[in-house]
DOLOVO-942709 format. One line per field, with one value per residue (C-alpha): residue number from 1; x, y, z. Coordinates in pm, whole numbers. Example, Ala and Ser with C-alpha at 12.3 -4.5 7.8 and 13.67 -1.06 7.14 Angstrom:
REM residues 2
resi	1 / 2
c1	1230 / 1367
c2	-450 / -106
c3	780 / 714
END
This chain:
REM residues 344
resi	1 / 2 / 3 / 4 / 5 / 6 / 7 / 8 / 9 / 10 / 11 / 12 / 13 / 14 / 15 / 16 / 17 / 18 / 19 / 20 / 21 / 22 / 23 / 24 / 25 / 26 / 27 / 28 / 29 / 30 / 31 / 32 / 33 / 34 / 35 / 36 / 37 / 38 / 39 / 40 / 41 / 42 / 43 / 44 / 45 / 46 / 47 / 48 / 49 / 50 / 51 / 52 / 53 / 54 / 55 / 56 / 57 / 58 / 59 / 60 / 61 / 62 / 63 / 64 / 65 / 66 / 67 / 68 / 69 / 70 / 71 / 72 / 73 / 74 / 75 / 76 / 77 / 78 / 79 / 80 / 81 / 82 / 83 / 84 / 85 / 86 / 87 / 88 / 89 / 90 / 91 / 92 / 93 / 94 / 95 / 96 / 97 / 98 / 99 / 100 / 101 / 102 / 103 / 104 / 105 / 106 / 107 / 108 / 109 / 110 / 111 / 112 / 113 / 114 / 115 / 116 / 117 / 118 / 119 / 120 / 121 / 122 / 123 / 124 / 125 / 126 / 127 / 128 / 129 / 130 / 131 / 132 / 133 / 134 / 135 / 136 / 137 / 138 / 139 / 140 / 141 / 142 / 143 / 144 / 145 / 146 / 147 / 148 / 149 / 150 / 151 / 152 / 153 / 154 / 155 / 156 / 157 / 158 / 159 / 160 / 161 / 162 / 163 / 164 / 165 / 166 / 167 / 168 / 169 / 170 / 171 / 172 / 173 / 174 / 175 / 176 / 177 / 178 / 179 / 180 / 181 / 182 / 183 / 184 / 185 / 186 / 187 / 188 / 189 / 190 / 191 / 192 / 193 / 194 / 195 / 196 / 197 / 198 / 199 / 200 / 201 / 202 / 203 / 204 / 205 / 206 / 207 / 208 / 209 / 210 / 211 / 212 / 213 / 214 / 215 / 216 / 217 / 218 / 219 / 220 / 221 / 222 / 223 / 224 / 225 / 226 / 227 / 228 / 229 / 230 / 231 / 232 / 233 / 234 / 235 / 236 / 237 / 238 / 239 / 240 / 241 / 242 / 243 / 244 / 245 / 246 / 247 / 248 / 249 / 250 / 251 / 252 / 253 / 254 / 255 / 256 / 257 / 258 / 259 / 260 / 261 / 262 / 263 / 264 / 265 / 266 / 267 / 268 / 269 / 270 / 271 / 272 / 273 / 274 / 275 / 276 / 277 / 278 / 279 / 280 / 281 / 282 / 283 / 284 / 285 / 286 / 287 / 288 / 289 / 290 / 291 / 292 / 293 / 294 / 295 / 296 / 297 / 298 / 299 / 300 / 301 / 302 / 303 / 304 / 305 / 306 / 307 / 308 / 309 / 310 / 311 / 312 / 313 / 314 / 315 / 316 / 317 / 318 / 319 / 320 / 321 / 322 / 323 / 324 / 325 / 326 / 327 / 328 / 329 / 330 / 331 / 332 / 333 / 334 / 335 / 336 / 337 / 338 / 339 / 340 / 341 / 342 / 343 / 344
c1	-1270 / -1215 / -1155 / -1002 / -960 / -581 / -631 / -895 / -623 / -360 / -605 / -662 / -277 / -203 / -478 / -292 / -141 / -444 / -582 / -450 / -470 / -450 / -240 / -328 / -69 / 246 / 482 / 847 / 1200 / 1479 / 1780 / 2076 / 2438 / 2703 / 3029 / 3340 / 3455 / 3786 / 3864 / 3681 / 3677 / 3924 / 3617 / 3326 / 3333 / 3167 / 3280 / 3380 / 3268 / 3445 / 3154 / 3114 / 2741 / 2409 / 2117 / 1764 / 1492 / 1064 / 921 / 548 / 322 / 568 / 662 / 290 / 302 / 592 / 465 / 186 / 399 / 599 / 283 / 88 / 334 / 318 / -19 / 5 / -69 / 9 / -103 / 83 / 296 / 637 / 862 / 1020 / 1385 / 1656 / 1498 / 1196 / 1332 / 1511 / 1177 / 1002 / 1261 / 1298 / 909 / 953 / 1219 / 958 / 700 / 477 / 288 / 363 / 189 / -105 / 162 / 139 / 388 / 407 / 660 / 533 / 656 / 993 / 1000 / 960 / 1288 / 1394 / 1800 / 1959 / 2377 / 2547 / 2884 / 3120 / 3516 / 3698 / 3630 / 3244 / 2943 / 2755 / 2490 / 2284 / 2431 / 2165 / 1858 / 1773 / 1357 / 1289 / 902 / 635 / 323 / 96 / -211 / -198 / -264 / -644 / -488 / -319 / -550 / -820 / -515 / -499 / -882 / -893 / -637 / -820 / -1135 / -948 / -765 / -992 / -1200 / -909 / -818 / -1010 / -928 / -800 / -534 / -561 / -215 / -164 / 143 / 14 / 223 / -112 / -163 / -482 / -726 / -1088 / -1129 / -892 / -1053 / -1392 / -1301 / -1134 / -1401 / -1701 / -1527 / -1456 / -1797 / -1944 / -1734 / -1813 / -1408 / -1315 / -1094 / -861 / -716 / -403 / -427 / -259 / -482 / -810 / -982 / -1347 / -1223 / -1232 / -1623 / -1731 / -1428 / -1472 / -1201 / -980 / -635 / -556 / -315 / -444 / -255 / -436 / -819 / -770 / -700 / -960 / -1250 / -1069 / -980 / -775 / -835 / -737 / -919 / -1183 / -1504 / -1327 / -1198 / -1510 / -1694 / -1358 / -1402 / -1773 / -1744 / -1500 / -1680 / -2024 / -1812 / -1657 / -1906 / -1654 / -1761 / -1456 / -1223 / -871 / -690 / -358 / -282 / 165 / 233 / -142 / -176 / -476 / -866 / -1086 / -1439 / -1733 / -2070 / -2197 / -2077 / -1851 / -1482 / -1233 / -870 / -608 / -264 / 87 / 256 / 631 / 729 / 1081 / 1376 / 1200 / 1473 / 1312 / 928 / 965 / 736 / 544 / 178 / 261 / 304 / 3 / -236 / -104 / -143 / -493 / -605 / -516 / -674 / -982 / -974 / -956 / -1286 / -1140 / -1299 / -1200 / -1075 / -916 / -715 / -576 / -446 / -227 / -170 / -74 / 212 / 313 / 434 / 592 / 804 / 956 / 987 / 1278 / 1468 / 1632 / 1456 / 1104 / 1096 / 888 / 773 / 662 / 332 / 589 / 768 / 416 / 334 / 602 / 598 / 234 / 331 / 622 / 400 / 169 / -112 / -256 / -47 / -211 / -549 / -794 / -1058 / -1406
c2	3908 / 3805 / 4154 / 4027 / 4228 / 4188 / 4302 / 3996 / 3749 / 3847 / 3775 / 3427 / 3395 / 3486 / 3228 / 2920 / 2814 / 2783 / 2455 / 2080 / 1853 / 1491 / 1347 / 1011 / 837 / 709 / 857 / 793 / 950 / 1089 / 903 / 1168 / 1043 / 1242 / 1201 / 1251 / 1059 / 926 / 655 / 330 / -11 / -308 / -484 / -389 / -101 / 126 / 431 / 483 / 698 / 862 / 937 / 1285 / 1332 / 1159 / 1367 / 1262 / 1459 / 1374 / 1288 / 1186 / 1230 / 1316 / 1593 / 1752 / 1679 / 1849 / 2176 / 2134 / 2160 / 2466 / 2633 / 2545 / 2505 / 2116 / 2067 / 1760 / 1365 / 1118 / 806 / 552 / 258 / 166 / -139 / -340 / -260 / -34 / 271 / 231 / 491 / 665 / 826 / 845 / 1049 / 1249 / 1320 / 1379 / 1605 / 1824 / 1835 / 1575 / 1353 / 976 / 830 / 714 / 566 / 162 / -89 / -284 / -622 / -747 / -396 / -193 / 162 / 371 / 530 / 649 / 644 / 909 / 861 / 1133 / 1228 / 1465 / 1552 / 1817 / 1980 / 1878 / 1984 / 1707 / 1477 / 1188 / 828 / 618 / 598 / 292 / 271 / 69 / 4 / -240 / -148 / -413 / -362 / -385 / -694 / -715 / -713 / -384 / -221 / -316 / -127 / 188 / 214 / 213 / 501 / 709 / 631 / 766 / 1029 / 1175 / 1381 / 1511 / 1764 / 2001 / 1895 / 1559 / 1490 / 1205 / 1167 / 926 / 806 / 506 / 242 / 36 / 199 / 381 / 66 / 125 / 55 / 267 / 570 / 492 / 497 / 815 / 1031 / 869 / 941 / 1293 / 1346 / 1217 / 1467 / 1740 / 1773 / 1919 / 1606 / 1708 / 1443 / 1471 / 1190 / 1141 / 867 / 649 / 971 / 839 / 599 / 927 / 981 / 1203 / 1428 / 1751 / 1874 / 1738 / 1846 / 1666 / 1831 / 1905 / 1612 / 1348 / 1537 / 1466 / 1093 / 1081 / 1246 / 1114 / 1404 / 1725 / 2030 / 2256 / 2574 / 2718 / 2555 / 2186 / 2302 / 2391 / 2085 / 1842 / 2058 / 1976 / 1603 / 1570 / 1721 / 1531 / 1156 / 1227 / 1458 / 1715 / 2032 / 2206 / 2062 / 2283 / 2151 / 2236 / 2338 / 2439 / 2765 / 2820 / 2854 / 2642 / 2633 / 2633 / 2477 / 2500 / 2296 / 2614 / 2611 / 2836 / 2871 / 3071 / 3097 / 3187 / 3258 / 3194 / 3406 / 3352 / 3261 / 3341 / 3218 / 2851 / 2577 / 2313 / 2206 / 1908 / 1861 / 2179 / 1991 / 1927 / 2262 / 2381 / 2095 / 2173 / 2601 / 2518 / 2234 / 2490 / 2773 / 2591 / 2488 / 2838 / 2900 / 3082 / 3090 / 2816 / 3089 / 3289 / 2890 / 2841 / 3195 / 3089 / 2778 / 2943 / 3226 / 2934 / 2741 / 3000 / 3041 / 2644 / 2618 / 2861 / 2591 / 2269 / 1966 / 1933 / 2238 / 2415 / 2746 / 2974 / 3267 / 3531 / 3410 / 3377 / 3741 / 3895 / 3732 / 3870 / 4225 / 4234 / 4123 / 4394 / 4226 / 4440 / 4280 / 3934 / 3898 / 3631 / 3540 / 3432
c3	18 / 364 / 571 / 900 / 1210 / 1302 / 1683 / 1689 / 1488 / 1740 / 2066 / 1909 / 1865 / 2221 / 2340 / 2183 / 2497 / 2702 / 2553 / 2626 / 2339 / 2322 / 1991 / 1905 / 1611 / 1510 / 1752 / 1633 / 1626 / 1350 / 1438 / 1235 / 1262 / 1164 / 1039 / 875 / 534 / 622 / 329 / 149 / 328 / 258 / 306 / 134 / -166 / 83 / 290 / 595 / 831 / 1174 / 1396 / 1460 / 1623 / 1716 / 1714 / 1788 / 1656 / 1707 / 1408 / 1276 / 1521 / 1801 / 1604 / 1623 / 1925 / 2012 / 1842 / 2056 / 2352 / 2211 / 2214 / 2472 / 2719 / 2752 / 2824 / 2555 / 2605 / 2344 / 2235 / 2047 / 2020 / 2139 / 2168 / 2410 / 2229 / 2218 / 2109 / 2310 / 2629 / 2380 / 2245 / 2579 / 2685 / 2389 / 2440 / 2812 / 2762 / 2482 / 2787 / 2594 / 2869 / 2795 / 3013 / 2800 / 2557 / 2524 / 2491 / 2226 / 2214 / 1896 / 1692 / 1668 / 1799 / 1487 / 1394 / 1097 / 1108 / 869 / 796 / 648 / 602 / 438 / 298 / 403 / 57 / 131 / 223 / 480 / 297 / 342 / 245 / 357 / 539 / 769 / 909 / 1181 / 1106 / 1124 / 900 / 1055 / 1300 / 1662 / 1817 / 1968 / 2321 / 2230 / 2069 / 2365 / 2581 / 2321 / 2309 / 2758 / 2737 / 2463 / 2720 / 3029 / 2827 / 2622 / 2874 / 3013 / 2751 / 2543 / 2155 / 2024 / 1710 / 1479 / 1316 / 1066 / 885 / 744 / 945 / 1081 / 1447 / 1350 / 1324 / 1247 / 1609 / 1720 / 1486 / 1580 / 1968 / 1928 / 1719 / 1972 / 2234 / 2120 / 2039 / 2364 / 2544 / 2345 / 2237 / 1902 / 1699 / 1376 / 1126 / 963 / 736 / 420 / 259 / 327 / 443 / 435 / 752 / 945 / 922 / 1194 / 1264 / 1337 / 1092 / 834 / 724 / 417 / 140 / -219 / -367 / -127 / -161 / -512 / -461 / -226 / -467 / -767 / -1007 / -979 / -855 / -1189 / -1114 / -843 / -969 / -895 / -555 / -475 / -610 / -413 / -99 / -102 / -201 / 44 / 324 / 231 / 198 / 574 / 716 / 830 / 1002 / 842 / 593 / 588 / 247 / 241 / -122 / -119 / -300 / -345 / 55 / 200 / 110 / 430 / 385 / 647 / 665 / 564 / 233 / 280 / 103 / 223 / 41 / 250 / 19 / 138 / 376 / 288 / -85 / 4 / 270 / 234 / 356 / 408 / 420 / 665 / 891 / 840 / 787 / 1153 / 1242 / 1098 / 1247 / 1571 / 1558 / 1372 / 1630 / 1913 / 1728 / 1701 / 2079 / 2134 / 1993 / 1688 / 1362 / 1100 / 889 / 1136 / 1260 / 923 / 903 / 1215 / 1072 / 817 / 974 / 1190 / 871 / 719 / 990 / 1007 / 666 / 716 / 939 / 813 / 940 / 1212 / 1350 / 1600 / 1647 / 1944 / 1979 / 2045 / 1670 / 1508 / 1644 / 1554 / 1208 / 1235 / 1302 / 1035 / 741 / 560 / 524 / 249 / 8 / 46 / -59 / 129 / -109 / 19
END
């Protein structure tokens, strides 16, 4: 059994918004349009739609990064891609207006801004749901030129903040280059770099901390994790393939394993089973409370506790959502923690 000291848990809390990160990924936005079903087309067997609404919401890696900036009031730089089209100022903005520095972002005229447009609609006897979804995506590398442009930013950025996030969405920014840059660079300046990766794990080698969920560690080792003798033997494969300081596996109702170099295990359970809405985006939320824990200088174990709260408390709001320290304090203080048990 873990036996935590609260008082110590809530200093670490209240320390989140001292460090700056730097979040390195696909950066795009969730285009949601709203409206009204009025009749079907004379043209097409398809509906029609009176627009009601457009809302624009970070997504991917914006949306870490826009956690980050919740709770560490803004001291966040990002690094990705963006086109030379429509939706290109459209996301800068967005991220601007989140307090997310852009200007380490590059340009891009070979790709589309990422954007993931949503179109949903509802009766008057209805309740509003999606009718289609339209992405705006190009899963190719980077150009050499680019990624020669993406690797000079990480250079100048890097030293400028105290803990670095690798987030991956699989849509061909994150080169081997690109990775290798970032975790050197990270390493040469002494700065603490987390992956949130959801495949191809082993081309992170040399991160400080990995953030996979159980579903991906057990592609990556290549069996399942069926009871505690397997998650110890994945968390140790895992962590001796990448050579990971910490591996945090993220594990759904079964809350999240935390390994050290150690050989350490530490199982942290769920802190909210009930009121769950929606789970979008919440692997965001807790790589950006853990990353900033971490920065902090707080214990692995005692960063995936407030990784941990912090989840619980978006997965109680429809869509990416973001969360605040006075929201994961106060979720902190209403929970009786003698009813969970953190196993060691």
């Amino acid at each position: 059994m873990f036996d935590f000291d609260k008082a110590l848990l809530t200093g670490y809390i209240k320390k989140l918004q001292e460090p700056s990160v730097l979040i390195i990924g696909d950066h795009a936005i969730d285009e949601m349009i709203y409206g009204d079903t009025e009749r079907i087309s004379r043209e097409a067997p398809v509906l029609i739609l009176r627009h009601a609404n457009t809302k624009i919401i970070l997504g991917q890696a914006s949306n870490a990064a826009h956690n980050l900036a919740t709770l560490n009031n803004g001291k966040v730089s990002a690094i990705g891609l963006y086109g030379s089209d429509y939706y290109a100022p459209i996301l800068l903005n967005a991220m601007k207006e989140a307090n997310i520095n852009t200007e380490f972002m590059v340009e891009d005229s070979q790709r589309p801004t990422t954007v993931k447009t949503r179109i949903s609609g509802a009766s008057f006897h209805s309740v509003t749901q999606q009718i289609v979804r339209v992405d705006r995506v190009e899963n190719s590398a980077p150009s050499s030129i680019v990624e020669n442009k993406v690797i000079e930013n990480i250079e100048k950025a890097v030293p400028l903040h105290d803990a670095v996030i690798l987030s991956d969405y699989n849509i061909g920014f994150l080169t081997d280059r690109i990775i290798k840059a970032a975790i050197e660079t990270s390493k040469k300046y002494g700065k603490i770099c987390v992956v949130d990766a959801q495949k191809d794990l082993y081309r992170y080698r040399g991160a400080y901390s990995l953030t996979p969920n159980q579903p991906d560690t057990e592609k990556s080792v290549g069996y399942f994790i069926k009871d505690n003798e397997s998650l110890r033997r994945a968390g140790a494969d895992l962590m001796a393939s990448t050579d990971a300081q910490i591996l945090l596996v993220t594990r759904g109702g079964e809350g999240m394993a935390v390994f050290s170099n150690d050989g350490s295990l530490t199982e942290v359970p769920v802190f909210n089973k009930t009121n769950v809405f929606d789970v979008t985006g919440a692997g965001d939320t807790v790589v950006a409370s853990y990353t900033l824990a971490l920065a902090s200088g707080a214990p692995a174990k005692y960063a995936a506790i407030i990784g941990n709260i912090a989840a619980s408390i978006v997965i109680r709001s429809f869509g990416c959502a973001t969360t605040s320290i006075d929201e994961i304090l106060d979720s902190l203080n209403r929970m009786n923690m003698e009813n969970y048990t953190i196993k060691v």
